[in-house]
Steps between C-alpha positions, in 0.01 A plus 500: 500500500488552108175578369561608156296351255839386308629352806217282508480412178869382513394285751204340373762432154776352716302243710279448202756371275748388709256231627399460056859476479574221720211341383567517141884353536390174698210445231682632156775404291420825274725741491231801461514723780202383749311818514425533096182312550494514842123695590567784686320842476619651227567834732758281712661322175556871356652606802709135532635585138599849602709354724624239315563767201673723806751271596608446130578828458706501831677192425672656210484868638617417871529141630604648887154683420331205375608301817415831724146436389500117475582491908236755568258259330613202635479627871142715433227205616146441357201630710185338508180481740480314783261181489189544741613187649802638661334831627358291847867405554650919428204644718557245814872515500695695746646776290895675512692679320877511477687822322791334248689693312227784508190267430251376701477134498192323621488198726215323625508218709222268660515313865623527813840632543638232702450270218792359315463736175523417127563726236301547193770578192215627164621495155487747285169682410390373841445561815556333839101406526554341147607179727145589735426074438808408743439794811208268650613172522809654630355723767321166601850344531564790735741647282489897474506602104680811404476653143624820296441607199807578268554893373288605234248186630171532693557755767852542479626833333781486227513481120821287479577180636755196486600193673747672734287757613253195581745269709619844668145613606449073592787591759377869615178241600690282658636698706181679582275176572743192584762421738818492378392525184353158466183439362360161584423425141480725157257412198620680183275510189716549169678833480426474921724165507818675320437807764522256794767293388723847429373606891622149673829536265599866475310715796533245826179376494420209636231220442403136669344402213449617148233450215568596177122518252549580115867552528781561250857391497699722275462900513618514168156322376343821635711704264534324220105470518461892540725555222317307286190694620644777336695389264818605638854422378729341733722824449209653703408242753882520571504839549199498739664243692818721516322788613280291774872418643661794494153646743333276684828330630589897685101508559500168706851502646590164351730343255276294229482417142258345301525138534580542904166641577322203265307222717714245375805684694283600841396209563820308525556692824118422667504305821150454558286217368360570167177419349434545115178520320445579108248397282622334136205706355689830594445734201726802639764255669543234340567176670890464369572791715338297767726198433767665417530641898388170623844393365684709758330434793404092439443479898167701438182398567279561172113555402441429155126595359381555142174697404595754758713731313692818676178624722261275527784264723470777760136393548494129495354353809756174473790752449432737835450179710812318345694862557388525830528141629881603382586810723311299754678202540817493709 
């Protein structure tokens, strides 16, 4: 994995403003870009501008550059240590690893074998013990809980990742730790509930039951929010959108675009019963997104909880139980 102080430094800017970012356009009508007053170290906001000043240049020099540069960005995810809480759950778990794609992709899982088994989808800047709250209760529901973490994420090795490379390594697991590629339920937390939906879709996986925690709708809320992140012109954003089709698509061996790999498109295909949870409080998805996919699917069941936010739902004690009663219940 990267270990360059710039790489790292990149990372800590990305996740550190895109969650100001968000922030700042739910709670601001001002049209001053968020991170002008926005405390930061002033290392990491000299670095931010560089980048910022970089992509300028680009955008009038090369825009096919600019975008170049703008999907490298977009796929490199944010690194940060893991809580003590969750190092019980990592040191207990039974520990693989599956090559994809010339990486080595860590997957942990916790019961017995025989056990119907439910996957664990992380967002991003997680890891699969980020939802440790939910592997009890389940393993006392004899359920067997299988997690990975994503490239570039906790164990896994990579620098680059993206939503099809998720939902493809989701069905590399599948076929590795289900039969017939069915999981008996699958609990996605935010970037981890666009992965799954894009595995049950696109890659032939398949799922009893679904819950989706601090989800989005739209993919293009993603963009449009990392553009503004770096103040990017929608000559650019187009261009790195452009260039994600013309590479991944060969990469992945499927025919996509854009809008067909956003949640509000996956899910229209999902058979299994469907559980959604968001909290109205959510500073980094904001609850619109939440209603806005509720509007496709109006058949789902629904958790609504406010205080929570985008993490601290993953450890509510009313939340697990209500999840778990879910996958539970016939």
């Amino acid at each position: 994995m990267e270990t360059s102080l710039e790489h790292y430094k990149l990372k800590y800017v990305i996740e550190h403003n895109y969650r100001a970012c968000n922030h700042h356009k739910m709670t601001s009508k001002s049209k001053e870009h968020p991170f002008k007053n926005h405390k930061i170290p002033l290392l990491m906001k000299l670095y931010f501008t560089g980048l910022t000043t970089s992509f300028k240049v680009l955008e009038v020099a090369s825009p096919a550059l600019a975008g170049r540069l703008a999907l490298r960005l977009f796929m490199m995810p944010p690194s940060f240590p893991i809580p003590r809480r969750e190092h019980k759950w990592r040191a207990e778990a039974a520990l693989s690893h599956l090559n994809i794609r010339g990486r080595n992709i860590s997957v942990r899982s916790w019961g017995d074998k025989s056990h119907p088994p439910i996957l664990l989808s992380h967002g991003w800047g997680g890891r699969c013990t980020q939802l440790q709250a939910f592997i009890q209760p389940l393993l006392d529901a004899n359920y067997r809980v299988i997690g990975f973490d994503v490239p570039g994420h906790g164990d896994s090795e990579g620098k680059f990742s993206n939503m099809l490379d998720v939902a493809s390594i989701i069905a590399e697991i599948a076929k590795t730790e289900t039969n017939n590629n069915t999981f008996d339920a699958i609990i996605g937390h935010s970037f981890g509930t666009s992965t799954a939906l894009l595995a049950l879709d696109k890659f032939a996986v398949k799922a009893n039951k679904v819950v989706l925690i601090a989800y989005f709708a739209d993919i293009h809320f993603i963009t449009d929010l990392f553009g503004r992140l770096f103040n990017l012109k929608a000559s650019t954003l187009k261009a790195m959108e452009q260039r994600a089709l013309l590479t991944l698509g060969k990469t992945y061996n499927i025919n996509w675009n854009w809008q067909s790999i956003s949640p509000t498109e996956t899910i229209k295909s999902l058979k299994a019963d469907l559980l959604l949870v968001h909290d109205k409080d959510d500073h980094e998805v904001p609850y619109s997104q939440a209603e806005r996919l509720q509007q496709v699917v109006p058949h789902a069941q629904t958790i609504t909880t406010t205080g929570l936010g985008h993490r601290k739902i993953l450890m509510k004690k009313e939340v697990i139980k209500s999840v778990v009663e879910f996958i539970h219940t016939n």
